[in-house]
C-alpha positions in Angstrom: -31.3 88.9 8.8 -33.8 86.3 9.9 -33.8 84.9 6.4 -29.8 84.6 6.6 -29.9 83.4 10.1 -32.4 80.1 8.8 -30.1 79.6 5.4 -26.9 78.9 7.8 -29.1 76.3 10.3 -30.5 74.7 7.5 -27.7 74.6 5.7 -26.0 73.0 9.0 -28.6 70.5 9.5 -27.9 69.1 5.9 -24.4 68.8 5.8 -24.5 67.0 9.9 -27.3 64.1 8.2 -25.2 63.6 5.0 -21.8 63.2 6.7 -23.5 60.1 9.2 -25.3 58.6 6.2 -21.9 58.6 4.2 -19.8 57.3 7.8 -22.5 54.7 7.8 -22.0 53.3 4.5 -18.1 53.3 5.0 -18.4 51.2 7.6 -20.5 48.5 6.1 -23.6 49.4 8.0 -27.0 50.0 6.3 -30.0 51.8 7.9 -32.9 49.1 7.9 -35.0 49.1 4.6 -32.2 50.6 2.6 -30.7 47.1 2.3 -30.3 46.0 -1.5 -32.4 43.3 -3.2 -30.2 40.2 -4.2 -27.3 40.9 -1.3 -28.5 39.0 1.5 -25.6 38.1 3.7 -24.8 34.8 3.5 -25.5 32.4 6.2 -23.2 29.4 7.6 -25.6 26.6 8.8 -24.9 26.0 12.1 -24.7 22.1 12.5 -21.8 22.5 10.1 -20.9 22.0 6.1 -22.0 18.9 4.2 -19.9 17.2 1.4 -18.9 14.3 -0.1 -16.0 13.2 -1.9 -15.4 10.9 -5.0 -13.1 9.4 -7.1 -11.4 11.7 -9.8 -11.9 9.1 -12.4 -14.3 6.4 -11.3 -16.8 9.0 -9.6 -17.4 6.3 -6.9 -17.8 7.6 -3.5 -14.5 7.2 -1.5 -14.8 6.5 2.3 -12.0 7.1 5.4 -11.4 10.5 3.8 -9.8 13.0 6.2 -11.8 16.5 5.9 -9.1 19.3 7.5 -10.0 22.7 8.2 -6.9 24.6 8.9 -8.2 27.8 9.9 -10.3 26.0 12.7 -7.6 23.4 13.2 -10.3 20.7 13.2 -10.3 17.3 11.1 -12.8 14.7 11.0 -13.2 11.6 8.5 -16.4 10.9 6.1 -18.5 7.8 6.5 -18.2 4.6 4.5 -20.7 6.9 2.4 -18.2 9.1 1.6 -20.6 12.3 3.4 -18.9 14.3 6.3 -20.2 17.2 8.0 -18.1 19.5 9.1 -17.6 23.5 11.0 -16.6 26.2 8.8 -17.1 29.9 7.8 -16.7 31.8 4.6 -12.9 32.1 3.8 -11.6 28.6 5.4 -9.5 26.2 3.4 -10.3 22.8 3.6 -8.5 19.9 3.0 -9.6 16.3 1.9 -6.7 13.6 2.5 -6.5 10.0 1.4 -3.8 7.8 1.5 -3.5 6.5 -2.8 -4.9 9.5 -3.5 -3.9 13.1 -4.6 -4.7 16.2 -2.1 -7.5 18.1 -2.8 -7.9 21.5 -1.2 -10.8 24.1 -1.7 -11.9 27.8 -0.2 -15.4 27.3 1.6 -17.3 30.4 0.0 -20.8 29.9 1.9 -22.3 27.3 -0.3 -24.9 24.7 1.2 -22.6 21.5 -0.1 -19.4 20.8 -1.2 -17.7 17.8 -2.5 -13.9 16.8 -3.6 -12.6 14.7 -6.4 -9.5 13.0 -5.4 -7.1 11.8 -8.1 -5.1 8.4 -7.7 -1.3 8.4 -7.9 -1.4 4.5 -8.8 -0.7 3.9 -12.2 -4.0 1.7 -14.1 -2.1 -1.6 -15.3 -4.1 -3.9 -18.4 -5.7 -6.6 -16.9 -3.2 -9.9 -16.8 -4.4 -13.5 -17.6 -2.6 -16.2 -15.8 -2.8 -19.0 -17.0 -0.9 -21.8 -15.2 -1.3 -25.8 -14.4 -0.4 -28.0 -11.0 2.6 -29.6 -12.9 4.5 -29.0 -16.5 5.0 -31.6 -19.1 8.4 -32.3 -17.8 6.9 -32.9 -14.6 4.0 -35.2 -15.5 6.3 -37.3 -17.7 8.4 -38.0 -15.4 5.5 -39.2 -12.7 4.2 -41.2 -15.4 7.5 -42.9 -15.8 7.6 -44.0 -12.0 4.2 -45.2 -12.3 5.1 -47.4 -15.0 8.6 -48.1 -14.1 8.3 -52.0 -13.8 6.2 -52.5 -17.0 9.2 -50.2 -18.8 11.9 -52.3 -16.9 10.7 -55.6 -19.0 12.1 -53.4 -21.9 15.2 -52.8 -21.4 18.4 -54.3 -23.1 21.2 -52.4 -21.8 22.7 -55.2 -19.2 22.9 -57.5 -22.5 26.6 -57.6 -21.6 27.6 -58.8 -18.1 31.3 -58.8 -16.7 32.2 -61.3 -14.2 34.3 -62.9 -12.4 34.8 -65.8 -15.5 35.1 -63.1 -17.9 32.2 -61.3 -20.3 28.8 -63.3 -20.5 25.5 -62.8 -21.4 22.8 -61.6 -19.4 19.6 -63.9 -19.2 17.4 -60.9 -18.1 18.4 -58.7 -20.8 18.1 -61.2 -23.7 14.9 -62.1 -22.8 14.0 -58.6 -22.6 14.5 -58.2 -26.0 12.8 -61.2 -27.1 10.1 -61.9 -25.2 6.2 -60.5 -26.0 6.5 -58.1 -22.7 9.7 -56.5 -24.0 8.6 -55.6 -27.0 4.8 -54.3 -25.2 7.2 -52.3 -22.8 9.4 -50.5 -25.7 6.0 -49.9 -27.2 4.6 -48.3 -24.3 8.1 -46.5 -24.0 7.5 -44.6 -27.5 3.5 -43.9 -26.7 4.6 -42.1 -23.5 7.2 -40.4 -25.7 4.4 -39.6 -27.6 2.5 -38.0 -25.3 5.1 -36.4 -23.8 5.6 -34.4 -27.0 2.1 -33.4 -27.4 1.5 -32.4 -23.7 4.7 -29.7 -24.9 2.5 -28.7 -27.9 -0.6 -28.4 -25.9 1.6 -26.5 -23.3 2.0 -23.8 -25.4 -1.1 -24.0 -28.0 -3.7 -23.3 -25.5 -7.7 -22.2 -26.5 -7.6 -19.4 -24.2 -4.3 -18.3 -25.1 -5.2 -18.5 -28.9 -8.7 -16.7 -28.0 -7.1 -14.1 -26.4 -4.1 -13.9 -29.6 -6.2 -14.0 -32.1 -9.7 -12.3 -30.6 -11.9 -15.1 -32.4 -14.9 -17.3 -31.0 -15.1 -21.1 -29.1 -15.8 -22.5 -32.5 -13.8 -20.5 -34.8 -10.7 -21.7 -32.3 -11.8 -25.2 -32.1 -11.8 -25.4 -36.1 -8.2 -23.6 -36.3 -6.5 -25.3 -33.9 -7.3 -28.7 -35.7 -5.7 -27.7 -38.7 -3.0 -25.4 -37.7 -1.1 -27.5 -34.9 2.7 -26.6 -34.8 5.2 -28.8 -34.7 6.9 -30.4 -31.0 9.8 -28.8 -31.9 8.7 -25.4 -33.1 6.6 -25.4 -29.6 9.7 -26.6 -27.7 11.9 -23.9 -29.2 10.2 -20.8 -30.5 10.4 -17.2 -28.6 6.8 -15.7 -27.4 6.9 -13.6 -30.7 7.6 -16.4 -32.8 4.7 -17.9 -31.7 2.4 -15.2 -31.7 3.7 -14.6 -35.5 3.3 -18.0 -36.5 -0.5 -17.9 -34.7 -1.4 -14.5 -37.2 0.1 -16.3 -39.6 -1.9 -19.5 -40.0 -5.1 -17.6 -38.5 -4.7 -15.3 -42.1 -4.4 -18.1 -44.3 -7.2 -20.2 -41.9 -9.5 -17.0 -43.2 -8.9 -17.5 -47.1 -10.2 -20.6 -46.9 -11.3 -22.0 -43.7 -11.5 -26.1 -44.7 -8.3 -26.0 -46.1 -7.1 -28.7 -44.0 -9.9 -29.9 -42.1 -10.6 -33.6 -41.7 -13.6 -34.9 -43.3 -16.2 -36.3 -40.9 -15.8 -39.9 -40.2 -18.6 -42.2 -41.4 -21.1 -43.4 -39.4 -21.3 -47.1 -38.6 -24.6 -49.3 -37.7 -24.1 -52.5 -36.0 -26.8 -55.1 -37.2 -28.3 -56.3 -34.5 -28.3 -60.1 -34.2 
């Protein structure tokens, strides 16, 4: 009986130290040196999460970057370094906000940093060259006219006629005009602005950095083309943009099959005797 009465206590005893072992575990606790190698609870600093956030693309640090955590309710924004610092525990969302920018959201898990990559919305354009000048040709013309309105006036012949009151005469002014050594220099410098009028079109539109950037050749590779491939006044005063750039791919191919084509032979060089 003494041997049945010790089974039953023993057996007792076992079954009470098994049931708070297993009502231990349920509950997350762990007697102290049972605790697993490797599963060390993880631990929040406590001045707070560092980070940084960067471009998507560029991977530039961005700075004015609103850091939200919505479980805590608390924002702050980053330093021109783009680093913040900032309260969380495991399990909070946190937001990064930035106006130009995508949002970028992430679940804190306990890690010692964190960063966000923010994507732009804007849309990358090619880079534009503008190439522009104080006045057109139209423009300069015309202010080279007024300067040299009173040496052009000595040219003119269109009062040759005059109607007055004894009926049709004559004009003095206009006939010598037409005859006399300064109308004839003034009609001369008449055509030479004309002139120049027309080539300030061409150069308008057949420009070294435009043809550069056309035709993706060097200084001197432009230089030599452009001496023998000049369009015409009126093919520069009418052609579209594509016509243009067609007639530049054009000439450059047959400039490459034989480069001195049409290129002017040096002019020779002349020594003055010295008396």
């Amino acid at each position: 009986m003494k041997r049945l009465g010790l089974f039953f206590i023993l057996s007792f005893l076992s079954f009470k130290i098994f049931a708070q072992q297993s009502g231990f575990q349920q509950s997350g606790f762990q007697r102290p040196g049972t605790q697993k190698p490797g599963l060390a609870p993880s631990a929040v600093p406590q001045d707070g999460v560092r980070g940084f956030v960067i471009d998507n693309d560029s991977k530039l640090r961005l700075a004015k970057v609103y850091i939200y955590n919505s479980s805590q309710d608390e924002g702050i924004y980053n330093n021109p370094k783009g680093e913040f610092t900032i309260k969380a525990s495991v399990g909070d969302t946190l937001f990064a906000v930035l106006q130009g920018y995508a949002l970028d959201t992430m679940v804190y898990k306990g890690q010692k940093a964190v960063y966000f990559q923010l994507k732009s919305l804007g849309i990358n354009l090619r880079e534009v060259a503008i190439l522009g000048e104080k006045y057109n040709p139209q423009q300069r013309h015309e202010q080279t006219l007024k300067e040299y309105k009173y040496a052009l006036d000595k040219g003119k012949a269109k009062d040759l006629l005059n109607l007055g009151t004894g009926g049709v005469g004559l004009g003095i002014d206009a006939i010598y005009n037409l005859l006399s050594r300064d109308g004839k220099n003034a009609r001369h410098l008449q055509k030479i602005l004309e002139k120049d009028y027309k080539e300030a079109i061409i150069d308008y539109r057949f420009k070294p950095e435009y043809v550069k950037r056309v035709l993706h050749i060097s200084d001197y590779e432009a230089a030599d083309f452009m001496e023998q491939y000049r369009p015409t006044y009126q093919f520069a005063l009418t052609a579209s943009d594509y016509a243009f750039i067609v007639f530049l791919k054009n000439s450059y191919a047959s400039y490459k099959r034989n480069p001195a084509a049409f290129r002017l032979k040096p002019l020779p060089k002349l020594t003055v005797d010295e008396f």
